[in-house]
C-alpha positions as CSV (number, residue, x, y, z in Angstrom):
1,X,-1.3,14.6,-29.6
2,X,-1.5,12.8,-32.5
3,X,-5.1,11.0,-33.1
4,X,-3.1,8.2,-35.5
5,X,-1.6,7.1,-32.4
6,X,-3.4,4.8,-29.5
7,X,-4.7,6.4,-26.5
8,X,-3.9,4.7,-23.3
9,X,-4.6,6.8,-19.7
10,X,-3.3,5.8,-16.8
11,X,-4.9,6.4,-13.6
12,X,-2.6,6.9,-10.4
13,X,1.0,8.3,-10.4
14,X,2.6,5.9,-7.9
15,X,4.2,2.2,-8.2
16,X,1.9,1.2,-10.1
17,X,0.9,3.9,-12.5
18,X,4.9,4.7,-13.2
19,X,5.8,1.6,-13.8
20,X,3.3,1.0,-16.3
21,X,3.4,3.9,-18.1
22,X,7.4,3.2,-18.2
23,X,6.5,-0.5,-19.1
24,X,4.3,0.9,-22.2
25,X,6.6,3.6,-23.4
26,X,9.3,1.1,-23.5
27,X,7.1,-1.5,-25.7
28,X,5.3,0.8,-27.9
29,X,7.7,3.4,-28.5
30,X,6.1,6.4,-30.1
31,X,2.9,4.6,-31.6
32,X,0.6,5.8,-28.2
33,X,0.4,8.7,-26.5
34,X,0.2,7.8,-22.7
35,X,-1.7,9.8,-20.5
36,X,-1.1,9.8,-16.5
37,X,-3.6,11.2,-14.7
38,X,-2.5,11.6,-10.7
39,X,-4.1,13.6,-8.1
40,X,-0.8,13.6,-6.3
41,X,2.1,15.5,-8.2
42,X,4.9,13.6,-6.3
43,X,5.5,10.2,-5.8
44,X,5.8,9.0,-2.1
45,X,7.9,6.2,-1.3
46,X,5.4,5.0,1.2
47,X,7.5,1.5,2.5
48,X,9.8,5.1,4.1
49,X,6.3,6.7,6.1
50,X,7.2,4.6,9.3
51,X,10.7,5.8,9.7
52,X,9.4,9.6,9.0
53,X,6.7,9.1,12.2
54,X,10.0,7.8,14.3
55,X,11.6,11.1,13.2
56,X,14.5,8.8,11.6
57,X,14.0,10.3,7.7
58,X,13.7,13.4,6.6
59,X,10.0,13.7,4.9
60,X,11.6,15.9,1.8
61,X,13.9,12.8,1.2
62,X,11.1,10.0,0.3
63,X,9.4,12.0,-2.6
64,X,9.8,13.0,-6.4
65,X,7.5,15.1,-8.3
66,X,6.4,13.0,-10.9
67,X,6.0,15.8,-14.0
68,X,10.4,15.4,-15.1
69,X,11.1,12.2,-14.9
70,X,7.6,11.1,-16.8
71,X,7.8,13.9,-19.3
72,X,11.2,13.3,-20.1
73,X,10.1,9.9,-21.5
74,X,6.9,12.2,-23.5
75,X,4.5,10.7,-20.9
76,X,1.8,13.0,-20.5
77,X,1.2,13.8,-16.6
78,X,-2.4,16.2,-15.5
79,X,-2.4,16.5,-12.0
80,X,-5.6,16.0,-11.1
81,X,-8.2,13.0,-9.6
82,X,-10.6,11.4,-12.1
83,X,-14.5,12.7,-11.8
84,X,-15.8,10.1,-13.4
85,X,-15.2,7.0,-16.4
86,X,-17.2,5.8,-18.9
87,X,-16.6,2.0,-20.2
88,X,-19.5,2.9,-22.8
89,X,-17.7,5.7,-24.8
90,X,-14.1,5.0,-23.5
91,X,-13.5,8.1,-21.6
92,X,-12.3,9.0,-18.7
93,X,-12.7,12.8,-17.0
94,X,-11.3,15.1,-14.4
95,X,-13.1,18.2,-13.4
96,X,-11.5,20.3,-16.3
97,X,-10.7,18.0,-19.3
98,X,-12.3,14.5,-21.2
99,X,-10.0,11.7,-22.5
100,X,-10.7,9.1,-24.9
101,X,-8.4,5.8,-24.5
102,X,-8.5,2.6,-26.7
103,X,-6.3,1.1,-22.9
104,X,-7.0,2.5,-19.9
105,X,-5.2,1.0,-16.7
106,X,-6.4,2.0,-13.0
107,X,-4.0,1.9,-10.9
108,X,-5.2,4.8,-8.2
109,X,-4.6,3.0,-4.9
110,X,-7.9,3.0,-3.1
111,X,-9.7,5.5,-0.5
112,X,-8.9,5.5,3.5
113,X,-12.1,4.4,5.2
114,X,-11.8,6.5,8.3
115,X,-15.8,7.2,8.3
116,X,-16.0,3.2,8.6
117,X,-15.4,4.0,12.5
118,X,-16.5,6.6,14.6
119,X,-13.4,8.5,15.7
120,X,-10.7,7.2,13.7
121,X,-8.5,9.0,11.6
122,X,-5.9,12.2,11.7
123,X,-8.7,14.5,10.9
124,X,-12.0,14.3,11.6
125,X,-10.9,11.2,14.5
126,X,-8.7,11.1,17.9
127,X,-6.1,8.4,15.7
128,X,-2.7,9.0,13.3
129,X,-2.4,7.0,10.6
130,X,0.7,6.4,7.8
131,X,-0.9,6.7,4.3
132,X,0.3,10.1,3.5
133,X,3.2,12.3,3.9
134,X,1.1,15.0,6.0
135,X,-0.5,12.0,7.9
136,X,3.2,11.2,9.1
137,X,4.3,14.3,9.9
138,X,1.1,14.8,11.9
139,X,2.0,11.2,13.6
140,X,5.8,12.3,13.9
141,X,5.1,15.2,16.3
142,X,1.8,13.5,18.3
143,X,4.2,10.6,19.2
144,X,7.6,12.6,20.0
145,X,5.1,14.5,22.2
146,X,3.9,11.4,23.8
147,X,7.4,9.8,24.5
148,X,8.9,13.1,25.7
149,X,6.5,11.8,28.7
150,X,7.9,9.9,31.4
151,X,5.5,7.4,30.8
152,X,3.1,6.6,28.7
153,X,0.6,4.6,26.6
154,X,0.7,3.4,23.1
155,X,-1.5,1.6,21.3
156,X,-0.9,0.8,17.4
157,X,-3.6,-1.1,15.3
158,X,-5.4,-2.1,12.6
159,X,-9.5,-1.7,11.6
160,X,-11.6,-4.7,11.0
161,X,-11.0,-5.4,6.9
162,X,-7.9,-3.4,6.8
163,X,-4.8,-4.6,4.5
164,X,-2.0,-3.2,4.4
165,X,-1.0,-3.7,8.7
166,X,2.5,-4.2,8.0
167,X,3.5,-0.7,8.7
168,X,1.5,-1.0,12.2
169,X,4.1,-4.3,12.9
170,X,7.3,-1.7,12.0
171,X,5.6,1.0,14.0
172,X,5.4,-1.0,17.3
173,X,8.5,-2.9,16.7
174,X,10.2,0.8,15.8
175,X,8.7,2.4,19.1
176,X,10.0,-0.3,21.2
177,X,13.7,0.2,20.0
178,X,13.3,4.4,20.0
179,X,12.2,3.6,23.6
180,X,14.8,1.2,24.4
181,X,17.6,4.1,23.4
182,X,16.1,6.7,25.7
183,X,16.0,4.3,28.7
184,X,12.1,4.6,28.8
185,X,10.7,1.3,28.1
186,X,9.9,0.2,31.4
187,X,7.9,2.6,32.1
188,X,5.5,2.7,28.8
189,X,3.2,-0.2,27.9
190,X,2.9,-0.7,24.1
191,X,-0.2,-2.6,22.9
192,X,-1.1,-4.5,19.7
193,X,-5.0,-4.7,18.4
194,X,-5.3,-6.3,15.2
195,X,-8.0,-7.9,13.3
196,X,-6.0,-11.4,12.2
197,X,-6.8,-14.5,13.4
198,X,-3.1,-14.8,14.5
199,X,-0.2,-12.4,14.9
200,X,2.1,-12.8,11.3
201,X,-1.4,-13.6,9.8
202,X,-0.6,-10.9,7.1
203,X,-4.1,-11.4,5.9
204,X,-2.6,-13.9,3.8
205,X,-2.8,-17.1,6.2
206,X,0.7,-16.3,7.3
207,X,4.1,-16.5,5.2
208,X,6.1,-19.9,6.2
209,X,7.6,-19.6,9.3
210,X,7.2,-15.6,9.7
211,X,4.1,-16.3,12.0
212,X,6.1,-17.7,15.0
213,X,9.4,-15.7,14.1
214,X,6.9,-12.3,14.8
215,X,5.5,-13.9,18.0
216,X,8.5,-14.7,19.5
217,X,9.8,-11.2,18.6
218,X,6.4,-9.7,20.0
219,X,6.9,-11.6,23.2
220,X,10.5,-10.5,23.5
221,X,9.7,-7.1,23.3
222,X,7.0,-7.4,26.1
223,X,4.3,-6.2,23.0
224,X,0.5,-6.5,24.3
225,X,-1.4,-8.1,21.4
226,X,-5.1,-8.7,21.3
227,X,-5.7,-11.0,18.4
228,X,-9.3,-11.0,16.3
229,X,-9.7,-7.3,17.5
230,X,-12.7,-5.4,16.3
231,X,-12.4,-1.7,16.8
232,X,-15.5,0.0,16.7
233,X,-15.0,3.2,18.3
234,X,-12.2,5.4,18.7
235,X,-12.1,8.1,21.7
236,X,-10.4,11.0,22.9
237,X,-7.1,8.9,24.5
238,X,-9.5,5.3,24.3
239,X,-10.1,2.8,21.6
240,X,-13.1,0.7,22.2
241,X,-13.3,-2.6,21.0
242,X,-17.0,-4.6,20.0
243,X,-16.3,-6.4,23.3
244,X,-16.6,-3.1,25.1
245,X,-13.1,-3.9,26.0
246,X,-11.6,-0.2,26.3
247,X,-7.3,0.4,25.8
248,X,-6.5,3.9,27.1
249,X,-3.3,5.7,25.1
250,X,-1.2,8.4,25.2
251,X,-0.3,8.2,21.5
252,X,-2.7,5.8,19.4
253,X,-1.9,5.0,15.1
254,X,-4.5,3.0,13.8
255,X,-4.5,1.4,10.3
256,X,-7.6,1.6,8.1
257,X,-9.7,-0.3,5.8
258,X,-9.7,1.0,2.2
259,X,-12.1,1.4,-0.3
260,X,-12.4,1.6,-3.8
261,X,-12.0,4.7,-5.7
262,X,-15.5,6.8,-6.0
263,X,-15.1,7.0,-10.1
264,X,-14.7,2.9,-9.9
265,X,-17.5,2.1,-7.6
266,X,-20.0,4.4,-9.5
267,X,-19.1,2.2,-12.9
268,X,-22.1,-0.7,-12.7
269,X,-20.1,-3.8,-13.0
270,X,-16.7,-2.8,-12.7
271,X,-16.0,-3.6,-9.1
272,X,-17.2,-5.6,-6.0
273,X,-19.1,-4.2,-3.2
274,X,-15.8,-2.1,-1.6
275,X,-15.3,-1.3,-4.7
276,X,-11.9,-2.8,-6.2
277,X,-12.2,-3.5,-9.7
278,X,-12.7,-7.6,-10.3
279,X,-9.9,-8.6,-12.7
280,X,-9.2,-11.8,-14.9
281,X,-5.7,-13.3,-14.6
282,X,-4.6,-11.2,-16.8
283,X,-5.4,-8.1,-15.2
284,X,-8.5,-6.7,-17.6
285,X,-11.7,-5.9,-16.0
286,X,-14.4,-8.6,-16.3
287,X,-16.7,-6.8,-17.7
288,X,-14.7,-4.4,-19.7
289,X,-12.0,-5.9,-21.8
290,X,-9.9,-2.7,-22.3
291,X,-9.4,-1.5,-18.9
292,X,-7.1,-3.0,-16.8
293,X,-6.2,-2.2,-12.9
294,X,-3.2,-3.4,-10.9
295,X,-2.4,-3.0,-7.3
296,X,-4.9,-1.9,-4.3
297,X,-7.4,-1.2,-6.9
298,X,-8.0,-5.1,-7.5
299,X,-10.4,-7.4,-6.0
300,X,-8.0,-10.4,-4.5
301,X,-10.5,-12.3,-2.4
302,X,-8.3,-13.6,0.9
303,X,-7.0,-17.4,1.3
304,X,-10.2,-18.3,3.8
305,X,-12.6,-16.1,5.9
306,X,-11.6,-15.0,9.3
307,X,-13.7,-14.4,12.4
308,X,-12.7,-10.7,12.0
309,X,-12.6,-9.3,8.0
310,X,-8.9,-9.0,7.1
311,X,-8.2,-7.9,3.3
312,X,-5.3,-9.1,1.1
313,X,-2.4,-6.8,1.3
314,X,-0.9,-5.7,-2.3
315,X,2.5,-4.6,-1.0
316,X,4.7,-2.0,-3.8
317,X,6.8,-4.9,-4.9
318,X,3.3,-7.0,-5.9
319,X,1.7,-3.6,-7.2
320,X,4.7,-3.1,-9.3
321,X,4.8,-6.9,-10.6
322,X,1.2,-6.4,-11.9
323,X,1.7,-2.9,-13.1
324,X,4.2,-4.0,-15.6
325,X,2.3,-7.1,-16.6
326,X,-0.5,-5.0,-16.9
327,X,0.9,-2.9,-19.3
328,X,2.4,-5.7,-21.2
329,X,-0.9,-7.2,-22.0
330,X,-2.1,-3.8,-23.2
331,X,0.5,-4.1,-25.9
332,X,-0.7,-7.6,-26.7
333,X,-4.0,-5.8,-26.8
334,X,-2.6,-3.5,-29.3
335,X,-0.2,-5.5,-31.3
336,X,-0.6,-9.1,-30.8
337,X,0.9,-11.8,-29.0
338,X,0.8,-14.2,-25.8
339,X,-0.6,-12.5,-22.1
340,X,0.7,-13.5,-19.1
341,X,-0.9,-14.4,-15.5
342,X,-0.5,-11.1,-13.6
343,X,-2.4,-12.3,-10.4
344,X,0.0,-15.6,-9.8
345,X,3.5,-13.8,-8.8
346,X,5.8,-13.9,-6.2
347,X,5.9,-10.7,-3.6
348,X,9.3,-9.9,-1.3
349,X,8.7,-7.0,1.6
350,X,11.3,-6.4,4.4
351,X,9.6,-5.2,7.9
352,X,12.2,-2.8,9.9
353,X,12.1,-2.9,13.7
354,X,14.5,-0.5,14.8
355,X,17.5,-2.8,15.6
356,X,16.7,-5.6,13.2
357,X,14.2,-6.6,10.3
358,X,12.3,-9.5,8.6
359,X,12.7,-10.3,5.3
360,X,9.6,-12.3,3.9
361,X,9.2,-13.6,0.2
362,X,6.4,-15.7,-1.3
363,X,6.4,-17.4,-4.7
364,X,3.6,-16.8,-5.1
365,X,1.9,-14.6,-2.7
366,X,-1.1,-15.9,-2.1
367,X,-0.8,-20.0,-0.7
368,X,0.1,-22.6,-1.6
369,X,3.5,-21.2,-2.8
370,X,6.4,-22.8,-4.5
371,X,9.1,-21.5,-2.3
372,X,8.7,-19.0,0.6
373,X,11.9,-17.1,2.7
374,X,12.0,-15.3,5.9
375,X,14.7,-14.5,7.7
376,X,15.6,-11.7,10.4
377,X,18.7,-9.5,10.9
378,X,20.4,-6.6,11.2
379,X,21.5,-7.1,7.2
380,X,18.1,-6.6,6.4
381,X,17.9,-3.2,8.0
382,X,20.6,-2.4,5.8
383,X,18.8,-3.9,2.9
384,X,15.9,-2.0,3.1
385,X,17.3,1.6,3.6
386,X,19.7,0.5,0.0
387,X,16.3,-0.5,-1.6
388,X,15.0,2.7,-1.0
389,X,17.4,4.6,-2.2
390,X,17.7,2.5,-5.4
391,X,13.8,2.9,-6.0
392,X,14.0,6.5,-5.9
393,X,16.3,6.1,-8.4
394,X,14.1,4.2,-10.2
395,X,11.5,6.6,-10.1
396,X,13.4,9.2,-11.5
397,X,15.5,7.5,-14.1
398,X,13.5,4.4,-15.0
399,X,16.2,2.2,-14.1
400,X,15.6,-1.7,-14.1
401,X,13.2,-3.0,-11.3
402,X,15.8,-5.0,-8.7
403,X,15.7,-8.9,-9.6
404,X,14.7,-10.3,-5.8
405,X,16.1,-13.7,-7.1
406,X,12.8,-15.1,-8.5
């Protein structure tokens, strides 16, 4: 390490924190050493979790350990999770090592809040979930268990404040197809519970027309929905709403709220009460000018309340987007110049459903938008699966981000 050089440490090791510390190395060249500190030592190409559950990918196939293709660009990586961070003395800490940083940027994703509800999660709870690799491959088995039955129950959700519920849409949508092709669907019910005010809410107030092209799709399929759902317990084979409204299952997946990071929410001022970090425009804490955060780390307050909490999604695509704007402001930090809006940007996601998928863009995410597409198709099926395989490319070779036409 050389001390003439500036310290930046980035904290996370997936779309955000590679892209960043790609985006930096590419502006600074050699005058920083860059730090990525990630308690994960692969990357997980998460959008891929819901086709490992249906048994349609190969878990091995949607990962990269991080340590070559970061090192090969002299990014430092320590495989480990941040203890603690001090704004006062600029350091940040794992368990076994202190480092300064002039820049830091937190880009750590946020924690599952399982403990939110009694019951719920792949461990200590009665649901599956589709956050981690291990998480789908527990999920992958439970459900091929449950629709090697000749009938069943299936109930996919989401928690009261959750975010990210797109992969609970696939997962129903998925099911319904995988049942379809074993000649099975008659005989299983598949029910929806979901916290949004509307189905396609998103918890972004809905995208355009995707709100009706999802209901329609929903109704189709013969998909149960209970809208404004508040799960409070979860049960051996039973989710309980706050209605006392009880939906028996044979096989039950449940998305989450999240949380802040511990290390963030123990920093006074850094974050708000769940603790994601409250950012300007241009990404940098409020409070502390030289750390940034990007992602699901951020505070993003949602377009209006709803009668049951649903949080802002930050989907890869918008993680990435502020990631690299992120790190360009860092090197406006550091050598001068203009800094850009990293909060205003466009987001693009494509939802699979087995036999067909949504493509949904938003410019920008959060309404009202400039310009808005969603469209449905077997093409976008197609789409997706080429998008993963060019972001694992990406990953590895720190190939140009895809140019979604905005």
């Amino acid at each position: 390490m050389n001390n003439n050089r500036k310290q930046i440490v980035v904290v996370g090791g997936s779309f955000g924190g590679i892209n960043a510390a790609y985006e930096l190395r590419r502006k600074l060249g050699r005058t920083a050493d860059i730090t990525v500190i990630s308690k994960d030592p692969v990357f997980t190409f998460h959008p891929s979790l819901p086709w490992v559950i249906l048994g349609w990918r190969d878990p091995r196939a949607v990962q990269i350990p991080i340590q070559g293709p970061l090192g090969r660009k002299d990014i430092r990586v320590v495989h480990g999770e941040v203890a603690s961070l001090d704004p006062s003395k600029c350091e940040v800490a794992t368990q076994t090592e202190v480092f300064h940083y002039d820049a830091a940027l937190i880009a750590c994703g946020a924690d599952l809040d399982y403990a939110a509800i009694p019951g719920l999660g792949p461990v200590s709870g009665f649901t599956h979930s589709t956050f981690t690799v291990d998480e789908a491959i527990r999920a992958r088995d439970a459900l091929a268990r449950a629709m090697a039955q000749e009938s069943g129950r299936i109930v996919i959700g989401a928690a009261p404040g959750a975010s990210c519920i797109g992969p609970a849409y696939e997962l129903i949508m998925m099911i319904d197809t995988a049942l379809k092709r074993m000649k099975k669907r008659h005989r299983f019910s598949l029910t929806f519970l979901t916290p949004e005010p509307f189905i396609g809410h998103f918890g972004v107030d809905g995208i355009g027309a995707s709100p009706r092209m999802v209901q329609d799709e929903f109704a189709e399929r013969c998909i149960d929905t209970v809208i404004n759902a508040q799960i409070v317990e979860a049960r051996p084979e039973r989710v309980v709403l706050n209605d006392g409204s009880e939906y028996p299952y044979d096989f039950s997946l449940v998305i989450p709220a999240f949380r802040g990071a511990a290390f963030v929410r123990a920093v006074d001022g850094l974050a708000n009460p769940k603790g994601f970090v409250s950012v300007n425009k241009q990404l940098a804490s409020a409070r502390f000018p030289n750390i940034y955060a990007a992602g699901v780390a951020i505070a993003i307050p949602p377009p209006r309340p709803t009668p049951v909490p649903v949080a802002v999604p930050k989907t890869g695509h918008m993680t990435e987007l502020m990631a690299r704007a992120a790190a360009r402001n860092i090197v406006a930090d550091m050598q001068g110049g203009s800094k850009e809006d990293g909060l205003t940007i466009p987001s693009s996601c494509i939802a699979d459903a087995g036999d067909t998928a949504f493509y949904l863009a938003a410019d920008p995410f959060l309404p009202p938008r400039n310009r808005v597409i969603t469209k449905r198709g077997k093409w976008a099926r197609h789409l997706k699966m080429a998008f993963e395989k060019y972001y694992m490319a990406q990953i590895r070779y720190d190939l140009p981000p895809l140019d979604f036409g905005w």
